[in-house]
py3Dmol code that shows the C-alpha trace and the ligand (Angstrom):
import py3Dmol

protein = """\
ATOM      1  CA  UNK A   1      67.847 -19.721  26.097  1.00  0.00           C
ATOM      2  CA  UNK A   2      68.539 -17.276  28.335  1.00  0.00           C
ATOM      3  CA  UNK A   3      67.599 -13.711  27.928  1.00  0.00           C
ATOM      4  CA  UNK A   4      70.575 -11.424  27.208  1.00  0.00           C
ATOM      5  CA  UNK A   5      70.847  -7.566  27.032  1.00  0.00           C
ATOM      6  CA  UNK A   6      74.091  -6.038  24.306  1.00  0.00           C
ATOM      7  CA  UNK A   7      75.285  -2.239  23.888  1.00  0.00           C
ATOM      8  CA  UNK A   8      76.480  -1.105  21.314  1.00  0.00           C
ATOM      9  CA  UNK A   9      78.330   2.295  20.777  1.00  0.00           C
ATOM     10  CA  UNK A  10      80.082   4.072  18.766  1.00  0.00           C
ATOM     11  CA  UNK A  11      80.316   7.181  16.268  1.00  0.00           C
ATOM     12  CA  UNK A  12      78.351   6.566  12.862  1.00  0.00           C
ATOM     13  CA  UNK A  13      79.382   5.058  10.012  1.00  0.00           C
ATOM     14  CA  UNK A  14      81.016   2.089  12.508  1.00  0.00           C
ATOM     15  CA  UNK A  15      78.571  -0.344  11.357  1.00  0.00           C
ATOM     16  CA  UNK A  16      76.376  -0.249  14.401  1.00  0.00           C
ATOM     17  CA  UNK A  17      72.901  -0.301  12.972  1.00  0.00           C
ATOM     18  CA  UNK A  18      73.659  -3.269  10.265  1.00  0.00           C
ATOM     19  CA  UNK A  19      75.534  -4.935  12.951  1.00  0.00           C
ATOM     20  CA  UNK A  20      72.803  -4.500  15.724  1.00  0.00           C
ATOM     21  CA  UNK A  21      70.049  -5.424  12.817  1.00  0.00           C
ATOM     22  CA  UNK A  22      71.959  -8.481  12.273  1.00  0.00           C
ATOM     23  CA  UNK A  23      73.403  -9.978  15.411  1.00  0.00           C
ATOM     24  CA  UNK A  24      69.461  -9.225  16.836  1.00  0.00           C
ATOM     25  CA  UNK A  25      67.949 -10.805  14.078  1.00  0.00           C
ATOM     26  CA  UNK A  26      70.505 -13.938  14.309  1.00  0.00           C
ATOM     27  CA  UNK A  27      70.339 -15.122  17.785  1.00  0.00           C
ATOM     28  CA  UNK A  28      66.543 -14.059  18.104  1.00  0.00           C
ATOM     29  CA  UNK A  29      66.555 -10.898  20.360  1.00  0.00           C
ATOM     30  CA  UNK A  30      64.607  -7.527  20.119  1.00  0.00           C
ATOM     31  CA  UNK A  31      66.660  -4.437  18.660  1.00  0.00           C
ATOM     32  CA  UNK A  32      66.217  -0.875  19.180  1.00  0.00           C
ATOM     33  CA  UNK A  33      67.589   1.888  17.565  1.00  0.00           C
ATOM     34  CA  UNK A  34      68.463   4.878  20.141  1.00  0.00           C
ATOM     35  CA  UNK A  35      69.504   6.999  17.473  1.00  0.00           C
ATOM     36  CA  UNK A  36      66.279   6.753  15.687  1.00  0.00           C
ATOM     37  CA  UNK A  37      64.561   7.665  18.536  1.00  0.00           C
ATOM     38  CA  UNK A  38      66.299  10.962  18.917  1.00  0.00           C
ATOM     39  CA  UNK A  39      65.559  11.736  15.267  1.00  0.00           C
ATOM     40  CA  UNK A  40      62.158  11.232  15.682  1.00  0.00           C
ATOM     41  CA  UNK A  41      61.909  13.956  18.548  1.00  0.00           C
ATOM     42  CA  UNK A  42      63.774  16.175  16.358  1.00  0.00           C
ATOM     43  CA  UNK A  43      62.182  15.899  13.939  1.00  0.00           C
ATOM     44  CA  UNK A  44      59.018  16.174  15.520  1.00  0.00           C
ATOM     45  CA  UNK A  45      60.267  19.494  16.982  1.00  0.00           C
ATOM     46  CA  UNK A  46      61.090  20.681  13.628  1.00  0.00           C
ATOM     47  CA  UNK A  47      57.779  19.967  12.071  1.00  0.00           C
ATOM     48  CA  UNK A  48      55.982  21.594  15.052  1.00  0.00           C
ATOM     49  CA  UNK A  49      58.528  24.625  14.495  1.00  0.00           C
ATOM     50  CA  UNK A  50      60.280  24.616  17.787  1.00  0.00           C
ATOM     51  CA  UNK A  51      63.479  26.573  17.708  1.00  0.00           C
ATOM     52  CA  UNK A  52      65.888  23.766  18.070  1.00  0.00           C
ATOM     53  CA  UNK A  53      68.746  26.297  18.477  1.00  0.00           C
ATOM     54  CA  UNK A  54      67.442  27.126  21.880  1.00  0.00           C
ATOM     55  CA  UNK A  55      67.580  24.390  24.807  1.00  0.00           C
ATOM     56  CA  UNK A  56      64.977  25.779  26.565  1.00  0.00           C
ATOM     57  CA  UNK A  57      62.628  25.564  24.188  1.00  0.00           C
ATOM     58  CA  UNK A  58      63.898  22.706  23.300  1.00  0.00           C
ATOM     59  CA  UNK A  59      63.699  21.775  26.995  1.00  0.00           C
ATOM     60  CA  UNK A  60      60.014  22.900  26.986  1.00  0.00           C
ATOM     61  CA  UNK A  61      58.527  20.474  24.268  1.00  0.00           C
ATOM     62  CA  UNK A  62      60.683  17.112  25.642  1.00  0.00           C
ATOM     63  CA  UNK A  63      57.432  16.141  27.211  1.00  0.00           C
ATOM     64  CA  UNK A  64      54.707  16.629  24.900  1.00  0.00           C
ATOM     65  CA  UNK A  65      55.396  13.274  21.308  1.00  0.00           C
ATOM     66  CA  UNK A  66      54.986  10.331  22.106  1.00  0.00           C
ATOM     67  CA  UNK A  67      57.602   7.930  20.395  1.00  0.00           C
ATOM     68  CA  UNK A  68      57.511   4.221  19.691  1.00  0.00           C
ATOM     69  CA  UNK A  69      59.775   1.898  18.640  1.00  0.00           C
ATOM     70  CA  UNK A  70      59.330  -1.153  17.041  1.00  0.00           C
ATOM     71  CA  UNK A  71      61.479  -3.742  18.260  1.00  0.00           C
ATOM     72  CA  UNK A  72      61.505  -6.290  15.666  1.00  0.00           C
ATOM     73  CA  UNK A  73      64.911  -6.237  14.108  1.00  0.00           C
ATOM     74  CA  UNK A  74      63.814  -7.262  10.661  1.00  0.00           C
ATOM     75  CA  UNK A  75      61.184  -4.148  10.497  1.00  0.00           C
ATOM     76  CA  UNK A  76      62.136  -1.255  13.421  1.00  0.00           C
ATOM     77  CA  UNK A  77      59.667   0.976  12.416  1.00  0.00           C
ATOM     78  CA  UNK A  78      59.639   4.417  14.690  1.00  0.00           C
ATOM     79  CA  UNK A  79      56.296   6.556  14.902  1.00  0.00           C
ATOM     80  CA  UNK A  80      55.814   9.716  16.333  1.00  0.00           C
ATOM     81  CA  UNK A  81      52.177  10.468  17.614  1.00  0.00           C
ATOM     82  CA  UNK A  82      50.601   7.556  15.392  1.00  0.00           C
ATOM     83  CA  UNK A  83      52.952   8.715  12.177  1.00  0.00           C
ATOM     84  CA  UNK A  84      55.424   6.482  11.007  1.00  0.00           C
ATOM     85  CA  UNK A  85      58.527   8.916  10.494  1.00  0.00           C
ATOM     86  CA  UNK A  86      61.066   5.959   9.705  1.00  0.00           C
ATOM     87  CA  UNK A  87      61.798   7.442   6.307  1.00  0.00           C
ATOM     88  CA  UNK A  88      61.652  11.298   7.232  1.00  0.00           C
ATOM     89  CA  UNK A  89      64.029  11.056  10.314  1.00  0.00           C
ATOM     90  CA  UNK A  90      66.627  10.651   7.673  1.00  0.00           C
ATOM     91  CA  UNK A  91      66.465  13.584   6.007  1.00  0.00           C
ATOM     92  CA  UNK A  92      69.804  15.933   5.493  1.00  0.00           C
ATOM     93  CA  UNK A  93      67.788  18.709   8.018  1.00  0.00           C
ATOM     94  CA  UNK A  94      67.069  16.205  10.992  1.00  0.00           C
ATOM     95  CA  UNK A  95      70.500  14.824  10.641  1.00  0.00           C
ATOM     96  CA  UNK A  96      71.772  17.968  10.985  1.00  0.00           C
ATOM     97  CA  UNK A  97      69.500  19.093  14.316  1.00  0.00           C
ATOM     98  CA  UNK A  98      69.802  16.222  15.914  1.00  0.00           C
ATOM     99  CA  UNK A  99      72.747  16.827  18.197  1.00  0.00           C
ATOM    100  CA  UNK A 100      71.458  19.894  19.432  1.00  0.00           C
ATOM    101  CA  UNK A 101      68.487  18.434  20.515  1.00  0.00           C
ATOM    102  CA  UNK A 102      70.037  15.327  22.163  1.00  0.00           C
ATOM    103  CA  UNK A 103      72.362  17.587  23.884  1.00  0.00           C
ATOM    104  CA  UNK A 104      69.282  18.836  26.122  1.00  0.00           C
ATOM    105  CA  UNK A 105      69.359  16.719  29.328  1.00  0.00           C
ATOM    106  CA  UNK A 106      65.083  16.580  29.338  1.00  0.00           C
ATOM    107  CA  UNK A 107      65.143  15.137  26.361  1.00  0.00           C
ATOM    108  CA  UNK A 108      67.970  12.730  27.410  1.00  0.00           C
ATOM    109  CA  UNK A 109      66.339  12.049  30.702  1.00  0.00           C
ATOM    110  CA  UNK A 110      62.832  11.255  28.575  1.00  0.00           C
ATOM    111  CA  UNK A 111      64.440   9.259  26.367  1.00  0.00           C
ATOM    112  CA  UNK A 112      66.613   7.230  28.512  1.00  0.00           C
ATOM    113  CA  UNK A 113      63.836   6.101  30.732  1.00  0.00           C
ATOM    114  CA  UNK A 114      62.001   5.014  27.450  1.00  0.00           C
ATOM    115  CA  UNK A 115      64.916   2.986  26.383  1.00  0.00           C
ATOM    116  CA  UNK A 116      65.360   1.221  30.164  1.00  0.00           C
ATOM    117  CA  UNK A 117      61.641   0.096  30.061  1.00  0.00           C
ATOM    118  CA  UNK A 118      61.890  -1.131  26.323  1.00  0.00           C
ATOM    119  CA  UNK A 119      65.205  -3.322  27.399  1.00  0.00           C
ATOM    120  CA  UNK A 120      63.470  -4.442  30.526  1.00  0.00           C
ATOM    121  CA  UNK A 121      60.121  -6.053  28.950  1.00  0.00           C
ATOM    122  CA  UNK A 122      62.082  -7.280  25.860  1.00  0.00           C
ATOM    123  CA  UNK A 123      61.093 -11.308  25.796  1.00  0.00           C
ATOM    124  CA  UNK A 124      64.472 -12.511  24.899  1.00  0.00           C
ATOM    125  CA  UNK A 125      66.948  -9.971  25.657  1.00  0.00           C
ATOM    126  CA  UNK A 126      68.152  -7.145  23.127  1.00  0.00           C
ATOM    127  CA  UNK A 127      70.452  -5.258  21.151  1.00  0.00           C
ATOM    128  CA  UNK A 128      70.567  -1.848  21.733  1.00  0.00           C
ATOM    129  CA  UNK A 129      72.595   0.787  19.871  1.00  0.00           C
ATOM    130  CA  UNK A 130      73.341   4.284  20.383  1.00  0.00           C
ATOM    131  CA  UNK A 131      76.193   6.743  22.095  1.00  0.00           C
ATOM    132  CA  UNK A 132      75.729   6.244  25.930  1.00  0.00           C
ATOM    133  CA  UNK A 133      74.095   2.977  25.943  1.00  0.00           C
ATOM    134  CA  UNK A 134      76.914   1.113  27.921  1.00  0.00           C
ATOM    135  CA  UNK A 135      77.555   4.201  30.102  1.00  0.00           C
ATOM    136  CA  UNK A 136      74.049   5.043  31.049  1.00  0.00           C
ATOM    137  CA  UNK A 137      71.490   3.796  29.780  1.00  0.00           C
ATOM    138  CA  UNK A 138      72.329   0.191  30.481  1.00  0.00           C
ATOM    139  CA  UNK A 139      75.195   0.480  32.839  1.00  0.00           C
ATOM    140  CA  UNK A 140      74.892  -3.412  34.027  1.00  0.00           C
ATOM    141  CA  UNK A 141      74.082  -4.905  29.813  1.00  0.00           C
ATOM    142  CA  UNK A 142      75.360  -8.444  29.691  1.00  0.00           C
ATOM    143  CA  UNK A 143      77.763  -7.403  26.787  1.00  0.00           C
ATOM    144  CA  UNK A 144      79.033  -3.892  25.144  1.00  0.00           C
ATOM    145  CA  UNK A 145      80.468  -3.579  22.695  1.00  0.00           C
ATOM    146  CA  UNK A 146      82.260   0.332  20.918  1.00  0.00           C
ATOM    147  CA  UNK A 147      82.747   0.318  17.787  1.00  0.00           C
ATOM    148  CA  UNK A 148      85.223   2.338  15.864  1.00  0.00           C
ATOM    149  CA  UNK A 149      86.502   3.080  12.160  1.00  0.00           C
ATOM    150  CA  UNK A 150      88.845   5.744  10.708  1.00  0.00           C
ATOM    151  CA  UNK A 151      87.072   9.100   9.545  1.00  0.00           C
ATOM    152  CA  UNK A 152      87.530   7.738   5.974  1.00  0.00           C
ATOM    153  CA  UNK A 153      86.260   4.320   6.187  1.00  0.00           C
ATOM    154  CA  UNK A 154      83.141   6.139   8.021  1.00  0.00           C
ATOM    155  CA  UNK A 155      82.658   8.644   5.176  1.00  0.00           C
ATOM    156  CA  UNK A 156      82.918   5.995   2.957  1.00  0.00           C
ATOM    157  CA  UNK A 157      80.187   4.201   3.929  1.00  0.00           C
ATOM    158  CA  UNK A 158      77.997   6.546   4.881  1.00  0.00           C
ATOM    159  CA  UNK A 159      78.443   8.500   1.499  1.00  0.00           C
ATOM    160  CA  UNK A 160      77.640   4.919  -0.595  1.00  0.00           C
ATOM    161  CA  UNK A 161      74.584   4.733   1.435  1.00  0.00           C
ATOM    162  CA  UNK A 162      73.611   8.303  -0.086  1.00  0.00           C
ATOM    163  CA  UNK A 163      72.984   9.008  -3.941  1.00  0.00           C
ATOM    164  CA  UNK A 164      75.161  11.489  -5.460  1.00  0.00           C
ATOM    165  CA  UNK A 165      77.165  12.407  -1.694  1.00  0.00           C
ATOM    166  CA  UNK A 166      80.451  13.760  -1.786  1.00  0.00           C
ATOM    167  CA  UNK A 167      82.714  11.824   0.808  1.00  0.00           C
ATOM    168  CA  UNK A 168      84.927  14.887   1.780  1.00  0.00           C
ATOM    169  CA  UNK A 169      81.742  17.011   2.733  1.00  0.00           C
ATOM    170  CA  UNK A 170      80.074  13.701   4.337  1.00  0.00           C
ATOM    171  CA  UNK A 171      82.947  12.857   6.065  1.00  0.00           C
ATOM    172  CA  UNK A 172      83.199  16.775   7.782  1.00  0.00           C
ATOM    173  CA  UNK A 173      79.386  16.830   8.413  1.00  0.00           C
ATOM    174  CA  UNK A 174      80.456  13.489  10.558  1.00  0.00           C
ATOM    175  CA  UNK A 175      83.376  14.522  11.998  1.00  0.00           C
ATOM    176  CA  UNK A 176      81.376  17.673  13.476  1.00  0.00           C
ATOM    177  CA  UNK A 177      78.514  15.412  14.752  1.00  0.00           C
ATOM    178  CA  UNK A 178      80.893  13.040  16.765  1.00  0.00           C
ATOM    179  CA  UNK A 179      82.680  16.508  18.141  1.00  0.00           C
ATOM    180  CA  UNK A 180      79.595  17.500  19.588  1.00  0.00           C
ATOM    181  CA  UNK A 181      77.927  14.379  20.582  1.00  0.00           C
ATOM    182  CA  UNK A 182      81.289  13.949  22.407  1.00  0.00           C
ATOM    183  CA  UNK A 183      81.755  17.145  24.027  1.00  0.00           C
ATOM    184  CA  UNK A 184      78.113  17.706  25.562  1.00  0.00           C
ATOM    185  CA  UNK A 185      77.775  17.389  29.041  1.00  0.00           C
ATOM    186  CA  UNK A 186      75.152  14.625  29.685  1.00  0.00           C
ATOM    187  CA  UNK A 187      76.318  11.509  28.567  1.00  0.00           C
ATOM    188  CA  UNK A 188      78.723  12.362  25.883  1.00  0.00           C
ATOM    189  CA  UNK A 189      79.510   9.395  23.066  1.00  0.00           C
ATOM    190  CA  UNK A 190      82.094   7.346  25.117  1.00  0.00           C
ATOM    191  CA  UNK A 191      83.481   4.199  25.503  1.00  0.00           C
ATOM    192  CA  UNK A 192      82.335   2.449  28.832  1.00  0.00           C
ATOM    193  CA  UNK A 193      85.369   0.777  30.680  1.00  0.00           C
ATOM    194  CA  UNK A 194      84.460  -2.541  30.273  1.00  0.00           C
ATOM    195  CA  UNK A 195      83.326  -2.536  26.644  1.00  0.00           C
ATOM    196  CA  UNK A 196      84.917  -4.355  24.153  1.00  0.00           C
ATOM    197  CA  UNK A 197      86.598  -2.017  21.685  1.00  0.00           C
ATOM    198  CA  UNK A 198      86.383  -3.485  17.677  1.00  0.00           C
ATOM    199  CA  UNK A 199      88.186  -1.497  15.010  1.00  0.00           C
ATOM    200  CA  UNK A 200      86.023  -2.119  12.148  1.00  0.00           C
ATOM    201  CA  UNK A 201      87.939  -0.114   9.550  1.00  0.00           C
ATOM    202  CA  UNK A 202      89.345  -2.974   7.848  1.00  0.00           C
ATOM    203  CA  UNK A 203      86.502  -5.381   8.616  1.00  0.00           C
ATOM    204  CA  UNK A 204      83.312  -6.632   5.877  1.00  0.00           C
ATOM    205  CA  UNK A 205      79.832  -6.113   7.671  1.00  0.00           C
ATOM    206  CA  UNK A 206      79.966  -9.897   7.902  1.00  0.00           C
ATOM    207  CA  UNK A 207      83.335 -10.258   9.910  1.00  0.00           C
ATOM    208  CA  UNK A 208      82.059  -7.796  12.539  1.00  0.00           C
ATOM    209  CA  UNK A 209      78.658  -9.580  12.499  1.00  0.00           C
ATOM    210  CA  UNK A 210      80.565 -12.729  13.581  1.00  0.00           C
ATOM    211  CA  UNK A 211      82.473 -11.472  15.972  1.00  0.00           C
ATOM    212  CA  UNK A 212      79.885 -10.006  18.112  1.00  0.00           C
ATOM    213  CA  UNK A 213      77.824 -13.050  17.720  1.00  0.00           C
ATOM    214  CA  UNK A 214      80.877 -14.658  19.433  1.00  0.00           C
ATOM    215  CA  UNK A 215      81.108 -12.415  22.133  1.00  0.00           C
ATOM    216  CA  UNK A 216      76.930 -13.117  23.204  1.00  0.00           C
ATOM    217  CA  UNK A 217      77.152 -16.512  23.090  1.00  0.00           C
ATOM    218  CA  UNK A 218      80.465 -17.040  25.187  1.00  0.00           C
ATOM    219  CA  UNK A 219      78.234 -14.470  27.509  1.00  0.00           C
ATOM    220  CA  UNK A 220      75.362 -16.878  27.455  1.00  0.00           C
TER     221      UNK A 220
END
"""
ligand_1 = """\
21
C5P
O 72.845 6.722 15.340
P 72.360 7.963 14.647
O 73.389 8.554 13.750
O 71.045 7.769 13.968
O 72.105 9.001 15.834
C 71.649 10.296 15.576
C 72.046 11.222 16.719
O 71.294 10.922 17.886
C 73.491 11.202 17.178
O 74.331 12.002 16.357
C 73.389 11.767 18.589
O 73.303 13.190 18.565
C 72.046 11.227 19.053
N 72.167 10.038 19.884
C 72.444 10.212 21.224
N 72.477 9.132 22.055
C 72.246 7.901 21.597
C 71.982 7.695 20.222
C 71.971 8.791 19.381
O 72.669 11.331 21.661
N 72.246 6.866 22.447
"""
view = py3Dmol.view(width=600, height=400)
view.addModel(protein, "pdb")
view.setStyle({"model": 0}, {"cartoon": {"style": "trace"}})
view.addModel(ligand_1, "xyz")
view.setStyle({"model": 1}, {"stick": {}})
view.zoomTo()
view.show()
C-alpha cells in the first residue's frame, strides 16, 4: 500500500476531527491534530502566565514547550513538556485564547515545521487536520479536502458535544473564532484551490466518513 498524505480544513464544528479520526483509523494511516497542537501552546502560555493579549510576548515564549503529538488515531494524546494536556486544552479559557496565539507568525512558523516533519516520517501516510494545512503546511498532500457546514449545523454539534451549552452563545463564540482565524495575516483558514469542497450540513458523520475514504483510495 502506498503511503498517502490528506488535508483536511475547515472551520469547527465541520466534522473534521471525527472525520480525520476515522478515515485515519480506517485505511491504516497516522493522524494528527493541528488544532490540538495550538491549544497545547496556549495553554501552556496561559499556565506559565504569559500575556496572550500581547504578540510579542507571545512571540517571545514560541520557542521555549516542547509539544508532542501522538499519532495514533485511535489514542492522539498531546503532551506539553512530559504533561499530557489532552483533556485541559479543552477548556472554555484555552478555546477562547487560542486564536490570538495562533495568529503570531513564531508560533505558526514553530508549529508548522513540527507538523512537516511529523507528515514526513509518518510510516503509512496521514491525515492531517487543521486551517492552513492544504495551503501551507502541506502545499503538495496527495488529497485535501475543506470542509464546510452552516453556522447552525456547527453550533449544533459543537453545543451537543458540551453539557448544559447554549447553541446561540456557542454558535457566536464560533462564528468569532472563524472571523479571526480567517482574517489574520499568516495563513488565514482558507480553502486551497485544488481542495475538494464537502458541504457537510446535511450529511451523518458516517456519509462524510465514506466519502473521503472514496476520495484516498481513487488517489491511491
Ligand atoms: O481545530 P481546533 O478548533 O481545535 O483549533 C483550535 C484553534 O487553533 C483554531 O481556532 C485556530 O485558531 C488554531 N489553528 C490554526 N491552524 C491550524 C489548526 C488550528 O491556526 N492548522
Amino acid at each position: 500500500v502506498e503511503s498517502v498524505i490528506v488535508a483536511i480544513d475547515g472551520p469547527s464544528g465541520t466534522g473534521k476531527s471525527s472525520t480525520s479520526k476515522a478515515v485515519a483509523a480506517k485505511l491504516g494511516l497516522s493522524y494528527l491534530d493541528t488544532g490540538a497542537q495550538y491549544r497545547a501552546i496556549t495553554w501552556w502560555m496561559i499556565d506559565n502566565g504569559v500575556d496572550v493579549g500581547d504578540p510579542a510576548a507571545v512571540a517571545d515564549a514560541a520557542g521555549k514547550p516542547v509539544i508532542v503529538s501522538g499519532t495514533d488515531p485511535s489514542h492522539p494524546t498531546i503532551t506539553v513538556d512530559g504533561v499530557d494536556v489532552s483533556g485541559p486544552i479543552r477548556t472554555q479559557e484555552v478555546t477562547s485564547k487560542v486564536s490570538a496565539v495562533s495568529a503570531v507568525p513564531e508560533i505558526r512558523a514553530r508549529i508548522t515545521d513540527l507538523q512537516r516533519s511529523i507528515a514526513a516520517t509518518a510510516p503509512h501516510g496521514i491525515v492531517v487536520e487543521g486551517r492552513d494545512i492544504g495551503t501551507t503546511v502541506l502545499p503538495d498532500a496527495d488529497l485535501k479536502i475543506f470542509l464546510t457546514a452552516s453556522p447552525e449545523a456547527r453550533a449544533a454539534r459543537r453545543a451537543g458535544e458540551i453539557k448544559g451549552a447554549d447553541v446561540a452563545a456557542t454558535r457566536e463564540a464560533l462564528v468569532r473564532r472563524d472571523a479571526a482565524d480567517s482574517s489574520r495575516k499568516t495563513s488565514p483558514l482558507a480553502k486551497a484551490d485544488d481542495a475538494v469542497e464537502v458541504d457537510t450540513t446535511d450529511l451523518t458523520l458516517q456519509q462524510v466518513i465514506e466519502c473521503v475514504v472514496t476520495f484516498v483510495e481513487e488517489k491511491r
